[in-house]
C-alpha positions in Angstrom: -159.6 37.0 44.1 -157.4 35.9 40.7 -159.2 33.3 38.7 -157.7 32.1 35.7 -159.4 29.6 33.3 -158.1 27.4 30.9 -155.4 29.9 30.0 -153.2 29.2 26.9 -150.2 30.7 25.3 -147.7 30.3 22.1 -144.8 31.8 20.8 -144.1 30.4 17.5 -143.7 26.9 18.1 -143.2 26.9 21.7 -146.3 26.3 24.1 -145.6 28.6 26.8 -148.8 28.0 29.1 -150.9 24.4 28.5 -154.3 25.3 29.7 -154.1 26.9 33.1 -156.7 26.6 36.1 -155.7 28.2 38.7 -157.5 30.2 41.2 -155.7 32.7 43.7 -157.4 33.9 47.2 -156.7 36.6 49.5 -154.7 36.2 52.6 -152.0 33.3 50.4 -148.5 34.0 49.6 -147.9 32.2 46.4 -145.0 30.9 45.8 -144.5 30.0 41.4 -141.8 27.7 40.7 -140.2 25.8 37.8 -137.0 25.8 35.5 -136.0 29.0 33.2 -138.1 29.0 30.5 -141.1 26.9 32.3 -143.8 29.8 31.7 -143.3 31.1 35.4 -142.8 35.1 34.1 -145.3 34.5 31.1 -148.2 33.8 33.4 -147.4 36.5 36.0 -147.8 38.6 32.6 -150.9 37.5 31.5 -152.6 38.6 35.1 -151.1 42.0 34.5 -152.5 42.2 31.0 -149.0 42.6 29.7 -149.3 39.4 27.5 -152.5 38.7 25.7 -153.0 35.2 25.6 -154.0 32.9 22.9 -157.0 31.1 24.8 -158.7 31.1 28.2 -160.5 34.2 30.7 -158.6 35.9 33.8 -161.1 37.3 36.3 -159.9 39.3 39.1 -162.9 39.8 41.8 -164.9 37.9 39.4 -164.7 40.6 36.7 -163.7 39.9 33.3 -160.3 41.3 32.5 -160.4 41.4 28.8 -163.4 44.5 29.2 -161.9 46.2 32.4 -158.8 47.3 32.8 -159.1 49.2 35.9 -158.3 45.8 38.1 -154.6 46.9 37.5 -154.8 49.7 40.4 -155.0 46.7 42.9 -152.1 45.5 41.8 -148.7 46.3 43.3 -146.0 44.6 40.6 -142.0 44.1 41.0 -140.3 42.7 37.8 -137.4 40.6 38.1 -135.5 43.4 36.3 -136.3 47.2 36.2 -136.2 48.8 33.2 -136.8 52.4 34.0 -135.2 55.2 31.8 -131.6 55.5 32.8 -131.2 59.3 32.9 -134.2 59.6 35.5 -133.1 60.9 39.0 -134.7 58.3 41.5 -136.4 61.5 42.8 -137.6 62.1 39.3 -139.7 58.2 39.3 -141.1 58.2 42.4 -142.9 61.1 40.9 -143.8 60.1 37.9 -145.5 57.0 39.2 -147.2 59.1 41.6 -148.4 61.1 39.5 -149.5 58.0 37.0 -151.5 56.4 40.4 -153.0 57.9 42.9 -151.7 61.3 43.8 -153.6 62.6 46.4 -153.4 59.2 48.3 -151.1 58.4 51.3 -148.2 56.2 50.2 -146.8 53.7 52.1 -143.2 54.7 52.3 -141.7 51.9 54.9 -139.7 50.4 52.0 -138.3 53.9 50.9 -137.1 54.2 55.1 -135.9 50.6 55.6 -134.1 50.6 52.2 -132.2 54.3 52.7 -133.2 55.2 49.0 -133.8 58.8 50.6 -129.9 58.9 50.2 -129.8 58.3 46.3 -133.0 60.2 45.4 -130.4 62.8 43.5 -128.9 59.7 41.3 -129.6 58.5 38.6 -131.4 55.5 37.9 -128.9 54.3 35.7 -125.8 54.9 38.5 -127.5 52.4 40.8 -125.9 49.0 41.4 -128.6 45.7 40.9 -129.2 46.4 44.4 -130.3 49.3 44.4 -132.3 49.0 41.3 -134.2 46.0 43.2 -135.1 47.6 46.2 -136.3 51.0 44.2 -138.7 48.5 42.2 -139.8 47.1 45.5 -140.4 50.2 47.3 -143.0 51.3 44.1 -144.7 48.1 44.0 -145.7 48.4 47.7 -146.1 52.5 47.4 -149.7 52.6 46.9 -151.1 49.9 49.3 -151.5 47.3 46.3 -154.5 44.1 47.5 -152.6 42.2 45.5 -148.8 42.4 44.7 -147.1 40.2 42.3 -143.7 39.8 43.1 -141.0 38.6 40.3 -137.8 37.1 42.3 -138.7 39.3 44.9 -134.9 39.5 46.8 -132.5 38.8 43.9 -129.4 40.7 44.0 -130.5 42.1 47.4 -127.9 42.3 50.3 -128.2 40.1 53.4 -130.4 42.6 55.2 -132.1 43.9 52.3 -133.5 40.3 52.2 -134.6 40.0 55.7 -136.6 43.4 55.2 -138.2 42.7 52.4 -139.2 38.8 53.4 -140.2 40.6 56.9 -142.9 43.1 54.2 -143.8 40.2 52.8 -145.2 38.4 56.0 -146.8 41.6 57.3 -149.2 42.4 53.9 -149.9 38.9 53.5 -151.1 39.5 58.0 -153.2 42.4 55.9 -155.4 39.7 54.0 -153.7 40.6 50.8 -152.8 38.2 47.8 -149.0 37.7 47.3 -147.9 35.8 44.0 -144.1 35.9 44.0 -141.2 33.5 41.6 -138.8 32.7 43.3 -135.5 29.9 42.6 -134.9 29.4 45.9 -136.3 26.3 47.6 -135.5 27.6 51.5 -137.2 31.1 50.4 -140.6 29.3 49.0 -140.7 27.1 52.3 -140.1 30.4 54.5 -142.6 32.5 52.9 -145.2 31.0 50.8 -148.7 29.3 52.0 -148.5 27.6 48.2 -146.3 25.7 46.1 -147.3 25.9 42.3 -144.5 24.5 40.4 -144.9 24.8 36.5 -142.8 22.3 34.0 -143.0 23.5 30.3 -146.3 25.4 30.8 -148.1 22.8 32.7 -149.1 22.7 36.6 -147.4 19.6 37.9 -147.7 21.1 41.8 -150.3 23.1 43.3 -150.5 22.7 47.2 -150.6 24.2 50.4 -147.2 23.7 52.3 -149.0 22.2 54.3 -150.5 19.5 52.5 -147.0 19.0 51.1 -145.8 19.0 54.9 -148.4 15.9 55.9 -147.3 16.6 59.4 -143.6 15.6 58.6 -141.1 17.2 61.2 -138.2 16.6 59.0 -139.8 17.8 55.5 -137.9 19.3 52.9 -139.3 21.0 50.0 -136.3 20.0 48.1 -136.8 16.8 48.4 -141.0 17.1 48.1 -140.3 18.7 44.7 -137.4 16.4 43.3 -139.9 13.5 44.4 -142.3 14.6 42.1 -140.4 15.5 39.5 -139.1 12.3 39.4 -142.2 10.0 39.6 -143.2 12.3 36.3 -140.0 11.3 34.6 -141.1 7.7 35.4 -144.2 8.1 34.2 -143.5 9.5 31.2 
């Protein structure tokens, strides 16, 4: 579905992304890992056409992204932090963006129900608390029935049972044979959610497996440990 080829990316003197292969399908929930700074955000950006990069091709359904722009109406996307003009009722954005996509299409709301934004439709988006703010982000990014949705720290600054809702949308679009990528820093959200562990170190892939392949039939695995393992036999190595 996502296919990206020898992708490559400076700013200044720091080498953000080394050279990239990576190929996304259908059906996965991705879950792209690594330190601040690794190149985690970067690469999310460059599939979304946000960040141009220096060298290498991204092909979504095996079209060439660089000449077609239209690949971004698949794409359902949730930014680690919203930056939406501040005097905007929520009301106000949820129409905008509808009228930006598809207006005459039928939205998928189930986020805007199970979050209770009907309740702060009349505020403004600069009132809300980083709570809010997240689950308004996540309620557009699903809004429009996106085959793909890439998902940047998908349940950061969300309440307890914000979480569980929005880990519980996660499972059930991934049922609908639709390509998740999401960041995430937490090791027991990765292992409950994703299919795939990427982990990226200074713009290079040192994971890329299925759980589990990582798993290896082990009853008492941790992905903690799995990662710390490899990170450590690199350190050796190097």
């Amino acid at each position: 579905m996502i296919e990206l080829k020898k992708l490559g990316k400076t700013f200044g003197r720091k080498t953000v992304l080394k050279e990239i292969d990576l190929t996304f399908n259908a059906g996965e929930v991705i879950a792209v890992m690594g330190p601040n700074g690794s190149g985690k955000t970067t690469l999310l950006k460059t599939i979304l056409g946000l960040v141009i990069p220096d060298t290498g091709m991204v092909y979504v359904n095996g079209e060439d992204c660089r000449k077609n722009f239209e690949y971004r109406k698949l794409i359902g996307y949730m930014p680690q932090i919203a930056n939406y003009p501040e005097n905007l009722k929520v009301k106000e954005l949820f129409k905008i963006v509808r009228d930006i996509r598809e207006k005459n299409s039928i939205n998928d709301e189930e986020l805007i129900v199970s979050f209770k934004l009907q309740e702060i439709m009349e505020k403004n988006f600069g009132q809300l608390s980083g709570g809010y703010k997240q689950r308004v982000t996540g309620a557009i990014a699903f809004l429009f029935h996106p085959q793909i949705l890439i998902l940047d720290e998908p349940t950061a600054s969300l309440d307890p049972l914000s979480n569980e809702i929005m880990r519980d949308k996660i499972h059930r679009e991934r049922d609908k044979n639709k390509l998740i990528i999401m960041t995430s820093h937490i090791i027991s959200e990765a292992e409950e959610l994703a299919d795939r562990i990427i982990y990226i170190i200074d713009g290079e892939i040192v994971i890329n497996k299925l759980l589990s392949e990582l798993k290896n039939g082990s009853i008492e695995f941790s992905l903690n440990q799995k990662i710390s393992s490899v990170l450590e036999s690199i350190q050796h190595t190097g």
